[in-house]
C-alpha positions as MATLAB code, in Angstrom:
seq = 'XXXXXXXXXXXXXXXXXXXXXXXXXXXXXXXXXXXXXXXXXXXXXXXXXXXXXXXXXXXXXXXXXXXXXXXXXXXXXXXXXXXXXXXXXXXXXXXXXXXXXXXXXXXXXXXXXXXXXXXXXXXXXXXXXXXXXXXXXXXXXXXXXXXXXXXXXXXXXXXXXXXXXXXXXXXXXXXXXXXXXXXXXXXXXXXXXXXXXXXXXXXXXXXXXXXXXXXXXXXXXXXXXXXXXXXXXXXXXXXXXXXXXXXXXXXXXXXXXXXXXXXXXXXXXXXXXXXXXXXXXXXXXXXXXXXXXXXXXXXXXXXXXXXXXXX';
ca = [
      -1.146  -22.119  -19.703;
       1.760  -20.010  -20.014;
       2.871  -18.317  -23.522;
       6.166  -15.945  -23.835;
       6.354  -13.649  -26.669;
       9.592  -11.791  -27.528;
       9.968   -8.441  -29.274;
       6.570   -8.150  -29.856;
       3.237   -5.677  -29.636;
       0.201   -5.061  -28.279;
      -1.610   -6.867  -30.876;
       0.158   -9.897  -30.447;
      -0.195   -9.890  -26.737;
      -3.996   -9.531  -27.233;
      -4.158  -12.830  -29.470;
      -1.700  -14.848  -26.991;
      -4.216  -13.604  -23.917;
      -7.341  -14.934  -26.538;
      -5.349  -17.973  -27.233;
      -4.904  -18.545  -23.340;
      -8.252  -17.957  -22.770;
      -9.588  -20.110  -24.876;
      -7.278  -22.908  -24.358;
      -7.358  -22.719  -20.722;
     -11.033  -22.724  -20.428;
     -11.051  -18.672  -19.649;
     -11.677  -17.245  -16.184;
     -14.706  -15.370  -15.519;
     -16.185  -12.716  -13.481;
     -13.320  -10.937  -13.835;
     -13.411   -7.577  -11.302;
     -10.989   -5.358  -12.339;
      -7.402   -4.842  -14.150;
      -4.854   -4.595  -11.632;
      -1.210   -2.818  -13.318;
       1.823   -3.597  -11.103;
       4.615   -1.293  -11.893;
       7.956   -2.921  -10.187;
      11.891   -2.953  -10.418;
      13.250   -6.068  -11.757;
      14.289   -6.771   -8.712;
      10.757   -6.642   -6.785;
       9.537   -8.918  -10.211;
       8.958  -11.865   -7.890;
       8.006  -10.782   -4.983;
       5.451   -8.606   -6.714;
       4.201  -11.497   -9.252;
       3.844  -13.705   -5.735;
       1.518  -11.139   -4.107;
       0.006  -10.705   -7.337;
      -0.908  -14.455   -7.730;
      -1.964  -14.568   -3.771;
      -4.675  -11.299   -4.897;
      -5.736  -12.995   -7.727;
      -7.487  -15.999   -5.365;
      -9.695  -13.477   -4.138;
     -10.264  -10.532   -6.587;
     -10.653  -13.133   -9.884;
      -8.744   -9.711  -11.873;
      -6.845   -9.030  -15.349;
      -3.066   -8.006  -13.841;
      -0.614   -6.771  -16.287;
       3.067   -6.825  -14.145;
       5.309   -4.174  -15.788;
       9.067   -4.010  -15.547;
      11.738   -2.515  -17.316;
      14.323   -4.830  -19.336;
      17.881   -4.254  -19.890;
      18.446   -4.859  -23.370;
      19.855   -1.930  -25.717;
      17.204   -2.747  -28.336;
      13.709   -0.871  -28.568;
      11.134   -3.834  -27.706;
       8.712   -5.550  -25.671;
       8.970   -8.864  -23.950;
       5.829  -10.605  -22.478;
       4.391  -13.266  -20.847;
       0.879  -15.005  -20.809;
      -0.506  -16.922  -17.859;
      -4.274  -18.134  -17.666;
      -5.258  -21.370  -16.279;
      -5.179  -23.709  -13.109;
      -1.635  -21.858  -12.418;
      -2.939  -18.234  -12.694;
      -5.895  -16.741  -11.490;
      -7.890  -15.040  -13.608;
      -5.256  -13.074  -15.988;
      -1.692  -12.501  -15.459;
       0.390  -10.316  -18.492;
       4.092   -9.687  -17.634;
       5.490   -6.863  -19.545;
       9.297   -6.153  -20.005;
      10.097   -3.189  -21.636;
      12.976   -2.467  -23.031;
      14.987    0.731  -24.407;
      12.857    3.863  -25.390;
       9.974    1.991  -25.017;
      10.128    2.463  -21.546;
       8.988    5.856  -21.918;
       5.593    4.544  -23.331;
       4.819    1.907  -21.261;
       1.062    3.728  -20.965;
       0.499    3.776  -24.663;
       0.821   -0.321  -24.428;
      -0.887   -0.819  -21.147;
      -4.079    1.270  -22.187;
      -5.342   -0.960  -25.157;
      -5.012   -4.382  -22.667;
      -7.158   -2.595  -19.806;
     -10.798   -4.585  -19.186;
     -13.403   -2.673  -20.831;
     -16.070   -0.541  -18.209;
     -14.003   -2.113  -15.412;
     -12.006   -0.286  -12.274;
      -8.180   -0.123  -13.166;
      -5.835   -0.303  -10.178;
      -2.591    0.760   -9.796;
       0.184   -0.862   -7.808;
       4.004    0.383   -7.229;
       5.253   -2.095   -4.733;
       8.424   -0.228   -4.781;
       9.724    3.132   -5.996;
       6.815    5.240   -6.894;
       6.740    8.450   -8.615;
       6.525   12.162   -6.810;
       3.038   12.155   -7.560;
       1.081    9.029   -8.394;
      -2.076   10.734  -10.149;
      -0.171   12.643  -12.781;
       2.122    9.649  -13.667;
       1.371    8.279  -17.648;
       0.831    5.090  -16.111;
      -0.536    6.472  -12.846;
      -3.320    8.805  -14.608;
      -4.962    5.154  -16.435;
      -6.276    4.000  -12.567;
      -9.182    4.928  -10.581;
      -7.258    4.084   -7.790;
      -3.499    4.002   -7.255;
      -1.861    2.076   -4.441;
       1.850    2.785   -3.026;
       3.629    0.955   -0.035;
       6.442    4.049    1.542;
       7.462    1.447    3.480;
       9.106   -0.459    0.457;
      11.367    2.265   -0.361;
      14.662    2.911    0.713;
      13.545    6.105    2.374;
      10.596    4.915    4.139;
       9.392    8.397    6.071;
      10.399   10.370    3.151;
       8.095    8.591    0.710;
       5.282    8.907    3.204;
       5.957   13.016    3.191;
       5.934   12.801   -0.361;
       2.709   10.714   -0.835;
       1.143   13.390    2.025;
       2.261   16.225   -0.024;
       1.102   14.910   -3.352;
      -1.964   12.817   -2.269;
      -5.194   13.405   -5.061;
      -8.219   11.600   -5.133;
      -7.902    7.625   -5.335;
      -4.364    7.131   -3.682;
      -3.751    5.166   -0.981;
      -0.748    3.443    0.310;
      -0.173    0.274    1.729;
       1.572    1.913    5.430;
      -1.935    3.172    6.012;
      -3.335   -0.757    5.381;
      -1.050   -2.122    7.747;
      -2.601    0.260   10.719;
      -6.303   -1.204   10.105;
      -5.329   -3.518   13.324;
      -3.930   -0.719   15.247;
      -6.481    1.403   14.462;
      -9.224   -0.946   15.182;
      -7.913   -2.189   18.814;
      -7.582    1.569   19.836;
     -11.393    2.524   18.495;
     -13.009   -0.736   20.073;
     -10.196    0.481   23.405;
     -12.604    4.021   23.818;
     -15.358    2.676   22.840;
     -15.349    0.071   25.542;
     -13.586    2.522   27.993;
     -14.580    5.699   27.370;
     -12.228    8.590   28.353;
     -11.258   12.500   27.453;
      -7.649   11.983   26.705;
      -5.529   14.404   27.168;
      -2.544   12.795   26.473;
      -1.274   10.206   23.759;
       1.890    8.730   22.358;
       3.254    6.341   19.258;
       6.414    4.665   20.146;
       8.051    2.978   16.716;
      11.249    1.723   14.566;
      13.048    4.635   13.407;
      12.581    3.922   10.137;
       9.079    2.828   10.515;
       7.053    5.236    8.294;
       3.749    3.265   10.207;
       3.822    4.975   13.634;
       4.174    8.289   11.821;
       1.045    8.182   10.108;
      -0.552    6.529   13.198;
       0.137    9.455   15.417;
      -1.026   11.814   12.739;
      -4.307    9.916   12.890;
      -4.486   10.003   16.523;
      -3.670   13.340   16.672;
      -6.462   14.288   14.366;
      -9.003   12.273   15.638;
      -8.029   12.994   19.261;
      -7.049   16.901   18.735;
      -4.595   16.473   20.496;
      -0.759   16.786   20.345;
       0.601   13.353   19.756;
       4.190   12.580   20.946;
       6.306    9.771   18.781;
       8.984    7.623   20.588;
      11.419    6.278   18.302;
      13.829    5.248   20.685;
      12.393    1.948   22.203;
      13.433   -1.396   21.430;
      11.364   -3.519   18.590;
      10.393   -3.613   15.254;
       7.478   -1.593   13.490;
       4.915    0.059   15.745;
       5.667   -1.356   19.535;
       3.391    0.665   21.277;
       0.408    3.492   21.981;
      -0.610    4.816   25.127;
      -4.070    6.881   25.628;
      -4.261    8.895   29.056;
      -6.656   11.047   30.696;
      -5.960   11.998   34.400;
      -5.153    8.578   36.245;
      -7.110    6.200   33.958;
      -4.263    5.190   30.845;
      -5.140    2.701   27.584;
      -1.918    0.991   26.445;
      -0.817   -1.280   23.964;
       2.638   -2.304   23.768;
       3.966   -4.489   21.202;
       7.409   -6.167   20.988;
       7.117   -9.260   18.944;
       5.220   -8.511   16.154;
       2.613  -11.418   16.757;
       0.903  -10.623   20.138;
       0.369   -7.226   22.386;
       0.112   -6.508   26.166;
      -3.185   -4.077   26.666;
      -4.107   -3.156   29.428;
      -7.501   -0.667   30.541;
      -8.818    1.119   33.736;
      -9.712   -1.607   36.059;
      -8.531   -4.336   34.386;
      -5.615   -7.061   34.313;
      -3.040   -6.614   31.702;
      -4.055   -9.079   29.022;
      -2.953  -10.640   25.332;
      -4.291   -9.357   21.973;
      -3.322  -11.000   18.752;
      -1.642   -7.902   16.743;
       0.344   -9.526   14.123;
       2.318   -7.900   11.248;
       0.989   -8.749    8.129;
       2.920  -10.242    5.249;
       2.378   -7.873    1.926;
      -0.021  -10.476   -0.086;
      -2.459   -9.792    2.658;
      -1.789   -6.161    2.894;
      -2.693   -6.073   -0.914;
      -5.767   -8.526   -0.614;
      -7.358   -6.344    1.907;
      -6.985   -3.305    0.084;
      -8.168   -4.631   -2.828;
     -11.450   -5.067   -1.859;
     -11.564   -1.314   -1.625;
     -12.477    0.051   -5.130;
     -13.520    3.334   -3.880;
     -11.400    6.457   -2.276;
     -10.898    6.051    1.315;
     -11.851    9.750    2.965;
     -10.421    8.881    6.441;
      -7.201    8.338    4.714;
      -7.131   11.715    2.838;
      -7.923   13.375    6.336;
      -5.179   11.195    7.636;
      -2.598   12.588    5.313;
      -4.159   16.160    5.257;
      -3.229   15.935    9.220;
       0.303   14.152    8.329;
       1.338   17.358    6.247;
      -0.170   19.715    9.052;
       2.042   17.994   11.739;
       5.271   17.643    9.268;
       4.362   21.798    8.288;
       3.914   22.304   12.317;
       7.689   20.679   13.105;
       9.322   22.439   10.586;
       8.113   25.777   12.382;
       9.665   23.966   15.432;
      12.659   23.415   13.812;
      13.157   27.054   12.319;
      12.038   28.798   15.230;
      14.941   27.457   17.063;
      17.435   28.184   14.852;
      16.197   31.840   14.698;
];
């Protein structure tokens, strides 16, 4: 069921989502409100993802965007039913009412239930003290869907606070994974390590912070190779090297100490999956805070580079 409400209020949007409800049957076992905050532009592809989530966390998600009409108001849009998992509120605010987009959000929030929240775009400098920002226990952002990819990851390293996260760090659970399970199975001091990635790719620089961290080690990144995203890591100690190299974004060549080269599936993941899996996550993630904690320590350590030479 689908209802669309024009210049209207909170109130009103609470009586369409009762009417929906009740018309539509109602989901239940509802988890948690999820609050998307996108550009018009992003509108579908984050209502798409949003849908795709709502399969597996049954959820309350209120989508909000900014209109472009002159006039002071709020636009919305019921969905609950066969067509909508759980509960899906668009909210399109117009004129100065975009500058209390929290006041409106608050009162539709799930009672005693985690509130998540999602920029799939453009987030602000620091997630935790945004109005809309401060209403989640935990706030998701994706640096690599803004124009500046590896400055947005700086700035999320710079401002992290308790329940952030960001979607570059869910796209290395793969990565992260195959190298663990690598040392595990072939154990090794390594002494030497390196990310190779897309210039722009905001991925590999969080992945050799990691390494570096976990590894203490100094990590060297290769942006210069051919390929798309992260293309490849190598581990070394001595003789004995663990490498993974990547190039078409489905499958990777490893390769171990005494063993043939061989095929691992390593594929990128589309952004509904991204935001499945770290849905299922309603708590803060500590390795992530140490992995940003080491991000800003290697960003602080090449800017001392950088200065040093020009002194």
């Amino acid at each position: 069921m689908i209802i669309n409400l024009t210049d209207t209020g909170t109130a009103a949007v609470q009586q369409a989502m009762s009417t929906a409800r009740r018309n539509s049957g109602g989901p239940s076992g509802l988890v948690f409100t999820l609050v998307v905050v996108a550009e018009l532009a992003e509108y579908d592809r984050a209502l798409a993802a949003c849908l795709e989530a709502g399969r597996e966390h049954p959820s309350r998600i209120l989508l909000v965007t900014n209109g472009r009409a002159r006039t002071d108001r709020l636009d919305a849009t019921v969905r609950a039913g066969e067509d909508a998992p759980g509960e899906i509120v668009s909210l399109k605010f117009h004129g100065a009412l975009q500058q209390h987009r929290d006041s409106v959000v608050l009162p539709l929030l799930l009672p005693d239930l985690p509130v998540i929240v999602w920029w799939p775009g453009r987030s602000p400098k620091a997630p935790g003290q945004d109005p809309v920002g401060r209403l989640g226990t935990r706030r998701i952002t994706d640096a690599m869907g803004d124009p500046d990819p590896l400055g947005a990851l700086e700035v999320r390293a710079r401002n992290y606070c308790d329940g952030d996260t960001d979607l570059t760090w869910t796209r290395l659970t793969r990565w992260r994974g195959l190298l663990a399970a690598a040392l595990d199975a072939y154990p090794m001091d390594v002494t030497r390590a390196s990310v190779s990635a897309a210039p722009d790719n905001a991925a590999g620089t969080l992945l050799a912070a990691w390494l570096s961290d976990r590894l203490d080690i100094p990590v060297t990144l290769d942006r210069q190779q051919p390929g798309i995203g992260i293309t490849g890591v190598s581990l070394s100690s001595g003789e004995d090297t663990i490498t993974v190299v990547r190039t078409d974004g489905n499958l990777a060549k490893f390769s171990a100490p005494g063993l043939p080269q061989r095929l691992v599936a390593l594929p990128r993941r589309d952004l509904n999956t991204l935001l499945a899996e770290e849905l299922r996550r309603l708590s803060d993630d500590p390795v992530y805070a140490e992995a940003m904690s080491a991000l800003v320590r290697r960003l602080d350590r090449a800017a001392e580079r950088t200065q040093g030479r020009r002194a």
